[in-house]
N, C-alpha and C positions, 0 to 999 in steps of 0.2 A: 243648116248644120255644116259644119266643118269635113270637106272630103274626106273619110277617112284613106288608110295608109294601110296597103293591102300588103303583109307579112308571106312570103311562103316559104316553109318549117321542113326540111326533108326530115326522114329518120324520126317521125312524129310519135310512134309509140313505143322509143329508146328510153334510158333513163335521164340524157341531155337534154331532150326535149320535154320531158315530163319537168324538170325543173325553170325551162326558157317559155314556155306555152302560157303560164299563168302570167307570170311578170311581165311580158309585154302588153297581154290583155288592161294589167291593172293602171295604168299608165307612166310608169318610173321610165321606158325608154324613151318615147314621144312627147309625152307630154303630158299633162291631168285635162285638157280639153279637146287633146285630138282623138277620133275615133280610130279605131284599127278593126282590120279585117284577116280573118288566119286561112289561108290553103297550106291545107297538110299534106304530103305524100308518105307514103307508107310501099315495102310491098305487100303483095297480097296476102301471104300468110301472115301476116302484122295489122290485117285491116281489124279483124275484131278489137285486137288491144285498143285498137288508135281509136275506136268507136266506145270504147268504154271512157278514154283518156275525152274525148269530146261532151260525154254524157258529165264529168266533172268540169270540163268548163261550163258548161249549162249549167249546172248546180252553185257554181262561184256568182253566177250573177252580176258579172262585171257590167258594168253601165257602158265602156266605154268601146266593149268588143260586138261589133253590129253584125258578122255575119264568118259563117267556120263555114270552109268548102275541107273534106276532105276525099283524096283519090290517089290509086294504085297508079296513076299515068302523067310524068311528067309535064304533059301537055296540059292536063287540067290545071291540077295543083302550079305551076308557072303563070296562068292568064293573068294578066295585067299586074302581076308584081310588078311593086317600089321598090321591093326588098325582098332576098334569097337569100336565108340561110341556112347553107349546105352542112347538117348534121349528120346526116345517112350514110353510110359507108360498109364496105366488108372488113369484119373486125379481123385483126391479126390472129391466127388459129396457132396452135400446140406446132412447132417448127418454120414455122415461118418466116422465114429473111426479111428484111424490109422490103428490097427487091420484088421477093415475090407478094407484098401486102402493094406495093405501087403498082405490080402489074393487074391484082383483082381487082385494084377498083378503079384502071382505067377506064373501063368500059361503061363504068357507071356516070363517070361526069364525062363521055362522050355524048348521051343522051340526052345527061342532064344540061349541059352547052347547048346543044340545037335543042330544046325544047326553050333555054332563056331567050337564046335569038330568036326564036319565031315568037312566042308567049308574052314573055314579059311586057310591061310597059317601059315608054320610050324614058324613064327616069330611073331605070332598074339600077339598084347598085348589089352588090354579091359578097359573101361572105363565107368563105368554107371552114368550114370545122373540124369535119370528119378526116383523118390521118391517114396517111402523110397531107397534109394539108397546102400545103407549099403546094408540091408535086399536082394534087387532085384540081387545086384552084387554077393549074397554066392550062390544063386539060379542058377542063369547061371552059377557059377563058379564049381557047386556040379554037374551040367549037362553036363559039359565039361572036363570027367577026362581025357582026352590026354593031354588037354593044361595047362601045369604048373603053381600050383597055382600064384606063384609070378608073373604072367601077367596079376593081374587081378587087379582093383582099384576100389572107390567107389571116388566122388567127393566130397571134404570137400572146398576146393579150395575157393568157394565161400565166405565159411563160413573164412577162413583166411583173406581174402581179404577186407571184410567188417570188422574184428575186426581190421585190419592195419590202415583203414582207420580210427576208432576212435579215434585210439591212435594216430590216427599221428594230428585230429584235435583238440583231447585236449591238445596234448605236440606242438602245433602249427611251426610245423613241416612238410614235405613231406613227402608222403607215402612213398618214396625210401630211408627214413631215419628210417623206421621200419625194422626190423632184428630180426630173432630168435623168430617169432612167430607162433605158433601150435594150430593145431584144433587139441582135444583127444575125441577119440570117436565115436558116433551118429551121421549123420547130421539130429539135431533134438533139440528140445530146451533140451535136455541135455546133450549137446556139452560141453565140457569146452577148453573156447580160455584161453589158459597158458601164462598169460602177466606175470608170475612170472620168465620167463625165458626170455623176450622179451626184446628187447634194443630198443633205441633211439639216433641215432649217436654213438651208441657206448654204452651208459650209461644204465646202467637197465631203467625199464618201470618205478618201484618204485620210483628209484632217482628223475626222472623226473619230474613226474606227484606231486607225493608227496599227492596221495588221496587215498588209500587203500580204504576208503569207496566208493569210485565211480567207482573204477576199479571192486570191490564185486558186486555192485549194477549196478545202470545204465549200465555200459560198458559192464558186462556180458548179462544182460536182454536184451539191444540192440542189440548185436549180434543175442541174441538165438532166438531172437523175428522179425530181420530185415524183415525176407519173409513174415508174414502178416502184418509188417506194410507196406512195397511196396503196395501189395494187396488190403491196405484197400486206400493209397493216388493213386496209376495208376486205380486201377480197374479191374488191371491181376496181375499175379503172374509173377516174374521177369527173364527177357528171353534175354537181351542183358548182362547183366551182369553175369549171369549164362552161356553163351557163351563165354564170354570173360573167366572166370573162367578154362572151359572147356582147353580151348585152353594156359590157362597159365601151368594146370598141367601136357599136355603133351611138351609145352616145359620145364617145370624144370623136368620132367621124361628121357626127351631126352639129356639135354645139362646139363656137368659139373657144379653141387651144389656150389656157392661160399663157399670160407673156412672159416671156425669158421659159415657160416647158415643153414638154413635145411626148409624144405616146408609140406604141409600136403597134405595124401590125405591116405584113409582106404584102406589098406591092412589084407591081410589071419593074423590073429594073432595068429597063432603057433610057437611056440619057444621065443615068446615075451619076453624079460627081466622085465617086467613091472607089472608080476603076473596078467595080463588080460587072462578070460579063452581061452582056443584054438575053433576054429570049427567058430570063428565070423569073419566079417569083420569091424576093425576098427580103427579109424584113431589113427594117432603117427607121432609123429615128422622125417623126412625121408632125405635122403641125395642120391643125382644121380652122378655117376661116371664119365655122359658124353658117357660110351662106353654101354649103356644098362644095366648095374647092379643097383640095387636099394636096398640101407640099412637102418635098422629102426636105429634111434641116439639111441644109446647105454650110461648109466651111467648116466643120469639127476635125479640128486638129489631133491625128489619131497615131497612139503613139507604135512602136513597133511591135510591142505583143500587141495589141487591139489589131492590126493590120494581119498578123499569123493570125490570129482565131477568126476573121471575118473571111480571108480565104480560105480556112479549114471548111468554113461553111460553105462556101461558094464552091468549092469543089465538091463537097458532096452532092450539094444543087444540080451540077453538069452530070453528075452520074445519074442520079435519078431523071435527069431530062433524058440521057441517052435510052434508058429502059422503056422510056414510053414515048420515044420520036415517033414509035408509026401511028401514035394518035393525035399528032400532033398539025 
């Protein structure tokens, strides 16, 4: 039988993980013949749920999930991971700055970093979810100097997904007729989704649409804005979607980039062609080889607003780096 592909899930008995726990089991991420194996971490006051959340994968019956470790301890839940994704986090509370949401959950992907460098296996690749996600993924990534940086991501994925979707409802169109579109940046409202490179069957965004001012406006604010409006019409903040998300960027991480497209999700930005500074994590437009290699799209010609909104991002990148230099 097929090694299977050892998953471990922070934040296991969240409502993210309640919707990313089955679907990798069933095999739409890896594959229909590969087997998978889940470490869950939870904290401790969370282990019952997570033990209820495992008593339903048991009862799912999936063929292709051979063995669930779940544990309160980093060190466990990391052994010999392939794959980390970092869901778990301290959620932003009633006054909270960002600031002070970056500084709570320093501490947590300090941990969680020196438990992937000693734990994981030598093929770990990582995946943070949990917000500021940028921010929380340099932190584990600065804690984990065995494992190469280029194995490390921050999820923009969401943020693509939802701009796909506008564009494809104002060029009334299918989603899978969107192409070549990039989150740069943050995942934060000062994202910039790049519909100035994006097609439509083929066609530029612009040709299509034919609204420069609603692609400036509206289209951008609705992207950058979509997670509190979720929040403000469900009453939570968005967790099946955000799982789908998840599970999209490790398969375009995994499986050959179609030619002439490219996908987002933050990466280490050193060596960047794009004059963004080094030492951050952030997103760029990216292309997968299919065999494990992952490249940032090289030579896009970017015009002067696209150039303001990718340093609005970048600067607020350096701030959130300064808040948590001493974990760095």
């Amino acid at each position: 039988m097929t090694q299977p592909i050892r998953v471990a899930v922070t934040g296991g008995a969240g409502q993210i993980a309640y919707s990313l726990l089955f679907r990798i089991g069933n095999g739409e991420v890896f594959g229909a013949d590969q087997p998978v194996a889940l470490n869950i971490l939870e904290i401790p006051p969370a282990m019952d749920a997570l033990r209820g959340v495992v008593m339903e994968l048991e009862d799912s019956a999936q063929p292709l999930l051979q063995d669930v470790i779940i544990s309160d301890d980093p060190n466990v839940a990391f052994k010999d991971a392939n794959w980390a994704i970092l869901v778990g986090g301290m959620p932003r509370g009633p006054g909270m700055e960002r600031s002070d949401l970056i500084a709570a959950n320093g501490p947590i992907f300090v941990e969680q970093g020196r438990a992937l460098n000693e734990q994981a296996a030598s093929d770990i690749r990582v995946l943070t979810v949990a917000n500021p996600c940028n921010s929380n993924c340099l932190v584990a990534k600065a804690n984990a100097p065995d494992i190469p940086a280029e194995r490390f991501f921050a999820m923009t994925r969401l943020d693509e997904n939802r701009a796909k979707a506008q564009l494809a409802q104002k060029a009334g169109a299918p989603v899978s007729a969107v192409s070549r579109l990039a989150i740069w940046g943050n995942h934060s409202t000062t994202q910039f989704p790049n519909f100035e490179h994006a097609r439509v069957k083929g066609k530029s965004v612009e040709s299509v649409i034919g609204d420069r001012g609603w692609l400036e406006g509206d289209f951008m604010s609705t992207v950058q804005d979509r997670g509190a409006a979720v929040i403000k019409a469900r009453g939570k903040s968005s967790a099946a979607s955000a799982a789908n998300a998840a599970l999209d960027t490790i398969r375009s991480l995994t499986a050959a980039t179609p030619e002439g497209d490219w996908f987002s999700a933050a990466i280490a930005s050193e060596g960047n062609p794009y004059d963004i500074a080094d030492g951050l994590i952030y997103s760029f437009p990216l292309r997968a080889d299919g065999d494990g290699a992952v490249s940032l799209v090289d030579g896009l010609d970017l015009s002067a607003y696209a150039v303001e909104k990718i340093k609005d991002s970048e600067a607020e990148l350096l701030a959130e780096r300064e808040a948590i230099q001493d974990l760095l």
